[in-house]
N, C-alpha and C positions, 0 to 999 in steps of 0.2 A: 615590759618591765614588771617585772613580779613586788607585788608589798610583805612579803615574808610568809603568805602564808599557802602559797606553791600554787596560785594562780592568778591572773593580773587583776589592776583595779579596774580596768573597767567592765572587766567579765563581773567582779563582784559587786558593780556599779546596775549593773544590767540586771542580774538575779534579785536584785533591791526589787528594781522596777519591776520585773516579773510578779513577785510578791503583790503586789500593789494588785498590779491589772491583771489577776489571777480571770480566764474564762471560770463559764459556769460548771463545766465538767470537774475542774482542777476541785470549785470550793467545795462542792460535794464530794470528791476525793479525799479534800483535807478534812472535813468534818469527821471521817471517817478514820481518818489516820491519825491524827493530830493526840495532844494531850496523854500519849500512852492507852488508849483505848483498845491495842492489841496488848498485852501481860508481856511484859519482858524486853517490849519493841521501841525504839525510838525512833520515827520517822521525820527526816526534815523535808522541806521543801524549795522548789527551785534554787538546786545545790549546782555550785559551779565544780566539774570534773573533768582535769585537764583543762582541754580547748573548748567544754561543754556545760549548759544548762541543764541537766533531767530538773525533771516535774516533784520525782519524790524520790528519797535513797534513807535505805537502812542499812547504817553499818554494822549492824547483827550478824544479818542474812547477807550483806551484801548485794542486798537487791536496791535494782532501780525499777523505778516506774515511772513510763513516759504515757500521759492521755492527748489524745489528739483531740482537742477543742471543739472547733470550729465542726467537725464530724458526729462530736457528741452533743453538742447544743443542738443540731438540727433533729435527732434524733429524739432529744428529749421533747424539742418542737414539736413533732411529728406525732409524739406519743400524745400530749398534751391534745392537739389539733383529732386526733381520733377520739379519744374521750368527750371529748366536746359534741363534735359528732354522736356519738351514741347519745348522750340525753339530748 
């Protein structure tokens, strides 16, 4: 059942939640992206399209951007856990 505005409630119930429980890779993305800090650009976040969540979409550019979490957290783990190491 669609609420008028060309995808369901509870797709757009879930992108709520998304927002909420943003991973750590997403917040530094949105820091990034958020507030117009590209010129010209409006970026939103966990946008429901179609049958889909993406992470970030610009209807500028028509770009989406999806980050994989759970990949970039360990990563950043990783980095952090080396520096540490060095001193």
């Amino acid at each position: 059942m669609s609420d008028g505005s060309g995808f369901s409630s509870p797709l757009k119930e879930r992108s709520r939640e998304l927002r909420r429980l943003q991973t750590i890779a997403e917040k530094h993305a949105w820091y990034l992206l958020r507030d117009r800090r590209t010129p010209g650009l409006k970026f939103r976040r966990q946008v429901p399209i179609d049958d889909f969540i993406v992470d970030f979409y610009c209807d500028e550019l028509k770009l989406i951007i999806e980050i994989d979490g759970d990949v970039h957290e360990r990563e950043v783990k990783a980095g952090r856990d080396k520096v540490r190491m060095k001193n």
